[in-house]
N, C-alpha and C positions, 0 to 999 in steps of 0.2 A: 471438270476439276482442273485440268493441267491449262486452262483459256482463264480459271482465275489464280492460279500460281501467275501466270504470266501479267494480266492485269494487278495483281497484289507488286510485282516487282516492277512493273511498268511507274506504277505511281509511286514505290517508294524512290527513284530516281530522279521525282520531281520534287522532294523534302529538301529543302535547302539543306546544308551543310549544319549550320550553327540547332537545325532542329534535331540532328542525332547527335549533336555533339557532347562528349562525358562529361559527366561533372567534376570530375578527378583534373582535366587537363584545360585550363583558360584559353588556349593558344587562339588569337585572334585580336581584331580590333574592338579597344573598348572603350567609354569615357566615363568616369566616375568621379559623385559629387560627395564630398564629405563634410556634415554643416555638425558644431557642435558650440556651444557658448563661446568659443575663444576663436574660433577657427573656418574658415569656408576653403576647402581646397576644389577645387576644378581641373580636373585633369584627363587628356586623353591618352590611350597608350595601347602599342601595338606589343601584343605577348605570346612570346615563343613556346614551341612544347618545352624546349630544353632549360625552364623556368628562369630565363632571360628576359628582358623585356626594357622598351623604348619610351619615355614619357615625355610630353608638354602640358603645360596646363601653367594656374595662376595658385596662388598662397594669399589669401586675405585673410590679414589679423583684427577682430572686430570691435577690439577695444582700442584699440591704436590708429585706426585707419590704414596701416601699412600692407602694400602688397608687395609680392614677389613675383614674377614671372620666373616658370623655372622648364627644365629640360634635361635629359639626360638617360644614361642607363640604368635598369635595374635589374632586381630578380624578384622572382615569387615562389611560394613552397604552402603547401598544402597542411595542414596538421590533422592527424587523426581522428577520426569522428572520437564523439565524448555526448553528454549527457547535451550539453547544452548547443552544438555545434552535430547534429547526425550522419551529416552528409561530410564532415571536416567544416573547417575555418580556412580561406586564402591570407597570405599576406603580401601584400606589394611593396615594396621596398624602395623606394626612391633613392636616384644617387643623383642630388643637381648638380649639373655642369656650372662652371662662371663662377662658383665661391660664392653667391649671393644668397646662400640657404645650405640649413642644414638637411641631413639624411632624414627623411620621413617614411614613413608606413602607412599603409592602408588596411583595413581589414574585412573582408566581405562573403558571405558566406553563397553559396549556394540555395536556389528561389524553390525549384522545385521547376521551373521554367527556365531551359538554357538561354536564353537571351538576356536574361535579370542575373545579377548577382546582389545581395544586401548583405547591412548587419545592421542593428542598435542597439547598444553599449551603452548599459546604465551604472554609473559609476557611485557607488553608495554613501563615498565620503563626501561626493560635493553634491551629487543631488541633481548631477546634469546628465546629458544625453548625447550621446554624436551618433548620429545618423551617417549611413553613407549607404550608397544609392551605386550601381552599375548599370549598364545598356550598351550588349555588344552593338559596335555600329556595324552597317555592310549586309 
């Protein structure tokens, strides 16, 4: 018995990190794609526990052709589970550096798998969709 407690804790010290990590706390590296009729954002970003967080990534607008490259600080905050949202809803908050773009958000919920994060947001008055997609890196 006590040669598989020890094997039992031997192997859980080979689980990476990101595989016991809580679904409550993002903190880590992550790059997330958000595609919705008007919009493709791409962006990578390293997040803090202390709901802080660092972003680069691009801003394509799909009716325009225009992009952004942007960067800068953020935060992120959790909302409390709900009917629709069990585990909560994240939101990332963009703050880009350079003047070249406004404040955005992200929204992404928890996969059930801590390396994924999702959402899709079906919006009833236009009839469209935004996808957005996470993958811790590392």
């Amino acid at each position: 018995m006590a040669f598989l407690r020890t094997l039992a804790t031997a192997l859980l010290m080979l689980v990476p990190s990101w595989a016991t990590a809580q679904v409550n706390n993002p903190a880590g590296s992550w790059r997330c794609i958000v595609n919705s009729e008007v919009v493709t954002i791409d962006v990578q970003m390293v997040v803090a526990p202390n709901q802080q967080l660092q972003f680069q990534g691009s801003i394509l607008y799909l009716h325009t052709g225009r992009a952004f490259n942007v960067w800068g600080p953020g935060r992120w905050l959790l909302s409390p589970p709900d009917q629709a949202y069990p585990a909560g809803l994240f939101r990332f908050q963009m703050q880009p550096s350079g003047g070249n773009h406004a404040i955005f958000s992200m929204f992404a919920a928890p996969t059930g798998d801590p390396r994924f994060l999702g959402n899709q947001f079906f919006n009833p008055q236009t009839g469209t969709t935004t996808n957005t997609r996470c993958q811790r890196l590392g």
